[in-house]
N, C-alpha and C positions, 0 to 999 in steps of 0.2 A: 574498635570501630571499623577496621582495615573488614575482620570477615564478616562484621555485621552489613559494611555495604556492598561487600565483593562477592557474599558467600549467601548469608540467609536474605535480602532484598533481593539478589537473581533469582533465588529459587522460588521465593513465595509469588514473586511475579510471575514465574512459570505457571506453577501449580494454579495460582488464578487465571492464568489463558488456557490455558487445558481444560480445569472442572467448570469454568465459567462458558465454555461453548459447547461442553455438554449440557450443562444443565438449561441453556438458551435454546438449543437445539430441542430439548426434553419439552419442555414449559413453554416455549416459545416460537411455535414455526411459524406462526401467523407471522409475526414481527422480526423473521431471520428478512429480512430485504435493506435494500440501498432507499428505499421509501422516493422511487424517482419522480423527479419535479417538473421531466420535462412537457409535458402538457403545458404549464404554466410560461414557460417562455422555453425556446430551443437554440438563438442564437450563440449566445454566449456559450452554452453549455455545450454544444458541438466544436467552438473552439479551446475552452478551458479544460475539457474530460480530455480528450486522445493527449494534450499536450501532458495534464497532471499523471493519468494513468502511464502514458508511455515511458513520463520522466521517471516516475516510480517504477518500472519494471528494468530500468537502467541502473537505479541506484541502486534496485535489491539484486541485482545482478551484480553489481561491484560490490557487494557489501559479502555476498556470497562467498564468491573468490578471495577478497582480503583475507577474512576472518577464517576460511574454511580450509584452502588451501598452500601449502606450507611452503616457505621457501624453499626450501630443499629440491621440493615438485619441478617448481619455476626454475632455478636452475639445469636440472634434471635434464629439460628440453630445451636447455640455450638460452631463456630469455632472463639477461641481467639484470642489476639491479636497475638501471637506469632504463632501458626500454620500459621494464614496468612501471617506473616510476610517471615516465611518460603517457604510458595509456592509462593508470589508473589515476591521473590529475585530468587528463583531456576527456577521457571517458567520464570521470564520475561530476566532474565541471558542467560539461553539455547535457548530462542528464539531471544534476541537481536546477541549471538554468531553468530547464524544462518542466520540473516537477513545480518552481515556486513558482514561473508563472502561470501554469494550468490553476496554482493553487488562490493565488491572487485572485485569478478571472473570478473561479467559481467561490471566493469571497463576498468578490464586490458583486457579484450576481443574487448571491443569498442573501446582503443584505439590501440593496436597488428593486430588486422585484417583492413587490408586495406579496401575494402568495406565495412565494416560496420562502422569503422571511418568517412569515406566520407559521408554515410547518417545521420550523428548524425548533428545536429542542434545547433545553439547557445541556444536553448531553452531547450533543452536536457540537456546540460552542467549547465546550472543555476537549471533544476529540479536535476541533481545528487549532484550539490553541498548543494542546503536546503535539499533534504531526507539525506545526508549524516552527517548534521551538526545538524540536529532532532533527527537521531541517536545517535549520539556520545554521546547528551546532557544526553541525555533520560536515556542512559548505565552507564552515569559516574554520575546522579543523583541518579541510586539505588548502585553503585559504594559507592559512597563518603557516602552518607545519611545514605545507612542501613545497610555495613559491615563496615568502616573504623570512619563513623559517624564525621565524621569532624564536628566540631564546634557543637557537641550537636545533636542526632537522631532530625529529623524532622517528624513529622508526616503528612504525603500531604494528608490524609484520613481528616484529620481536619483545611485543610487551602485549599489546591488546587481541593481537592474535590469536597469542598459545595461551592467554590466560583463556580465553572464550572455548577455545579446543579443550582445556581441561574441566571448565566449567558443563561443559556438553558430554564430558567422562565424566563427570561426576568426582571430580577431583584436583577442584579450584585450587588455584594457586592466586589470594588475595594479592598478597605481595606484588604479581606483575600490573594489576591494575593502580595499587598504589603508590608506583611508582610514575606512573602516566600524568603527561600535564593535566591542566586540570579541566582545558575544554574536550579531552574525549573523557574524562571521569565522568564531566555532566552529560556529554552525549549519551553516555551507555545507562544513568541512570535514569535520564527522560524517556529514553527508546522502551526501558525493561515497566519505566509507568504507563508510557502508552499499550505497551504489551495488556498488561493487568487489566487495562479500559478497554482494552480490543473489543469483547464478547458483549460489553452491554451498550457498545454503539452501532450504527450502519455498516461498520468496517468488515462484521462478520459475512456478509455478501462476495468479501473475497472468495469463500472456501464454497461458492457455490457455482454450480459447475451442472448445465443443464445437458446430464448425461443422459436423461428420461428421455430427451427431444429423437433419441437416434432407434430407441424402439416403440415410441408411444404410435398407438395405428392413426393411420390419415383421417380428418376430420370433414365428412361430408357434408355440403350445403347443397340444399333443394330446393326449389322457390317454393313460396307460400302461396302462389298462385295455381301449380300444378297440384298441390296435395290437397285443395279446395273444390278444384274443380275439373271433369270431367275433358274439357276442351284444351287441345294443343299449346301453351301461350305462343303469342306471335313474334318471331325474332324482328329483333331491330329493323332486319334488310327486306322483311315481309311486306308485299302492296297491299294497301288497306283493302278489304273487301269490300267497300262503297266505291272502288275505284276501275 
């Protein structure tokens, strides 16, 4: 059971984010978009987007660094274990805060506003409910773990970390995740389902990146009144000619 959930469910997750955003990409460009709503109302969504996206470019920043780079590194250049322990509770606190309540707003927005309810998708509904519950996990793991430390501090730098680094060599070591309490087990299993859902929801618009804009040529407008007709139109500041 240990490498079936450690070993072939990380992978097959992968492999469906990978062939599932090619083949979206292939078959699908019309529908590669975030399908935005905001025609339909902008208040909310001008507060709930900068707070969710901003909070998510914190968390995936912290999640980066946890998982990615090694103790060794951190020590390396001075910084202890407690300094980090510090910034990565303060840091990834104030950006998870951020992330659920951008994500609430743009809830109760989606379901409050009539048109934008109606464009939401049953696919939409299943991606709000795994980023919401990846959250949660994620908040109440440095929650529980590294202020209130239920059942003993955990160190994920020395079990979730280097399993993940060998996971990404291609040379899991099941063992260090089944060793893990059991709310980063569920974290890492909801994260690796939302992965697999990633390609057939709106979420694909991350990887869109409007690089076109920097050499597409300038777009010129000419009035319809000069390509009609033969006479100068008259500007704004011009005195009528009956005057």
């Amino acid at each position: 059971m240990d490498q079936f959930l450690w070993v072939v469910v990380p992978y097959l997750c992968l492999a469906t984010f990978v062939v599932g955003h090619f083949w979206r990409y292939r078959y699908d460009k019309f529908g590669w978009t975030t399908r935005s709503s905001q025609l339909y109302e902008d208040k909310l969504l001008r507060l709930g987007s900068p707070l969710f996206h901003f909070g998510m470019l914190g968390v995936v920043g912290g999640h980066v660094i946890g998982l990615l780079v090694p103790r060794s590194w951190t020590d390396a250049i001075g910084i202890d274990d407690h300094l980090y322990h510090y910034v990565a509770v303060g840091g990834g606190l104030a950006a998870g805060v951020a992330a659920v309540a951008g994500m609430v707003i743009l809830i109760y927005r989606r379901r409050t506003v009539g048109p934008v309810f109606s464009a939401t998708t049953a696919m939409d509904k299943v991606m709000y409910l795994f980023l919401a519950v990846v959250i949660f996990l994620g908040m109440w793991n440095t929650i529980a773990g590294s202020i209130f430390t239920l059942g003993g501090e955990y160190n994920y730098r020395e079990g979730v970390s280097v399993w993940y680094r060998s996971f990404l060599a291609f040379q899991p070591d099941a063992s260090l995740m089944a060793d893990a309490p059991i709310g980063f087990q569920l974290h890492a299993l909801t994260a690796f389902a939302l992965f697999a859902l990633w390609p057939f929801t709106r979420l694909v618009h991350v990887f869109s990146a409007p690089v076109g804009y920097l050499t597409r040529p300038y777009i010129v407008y000419r009035s319809r009144e000069t390509t009609l007709s033969s006479h100068r139109p008259r500007q704004g500041w011009d005195e009528p000619a009956n005057r």
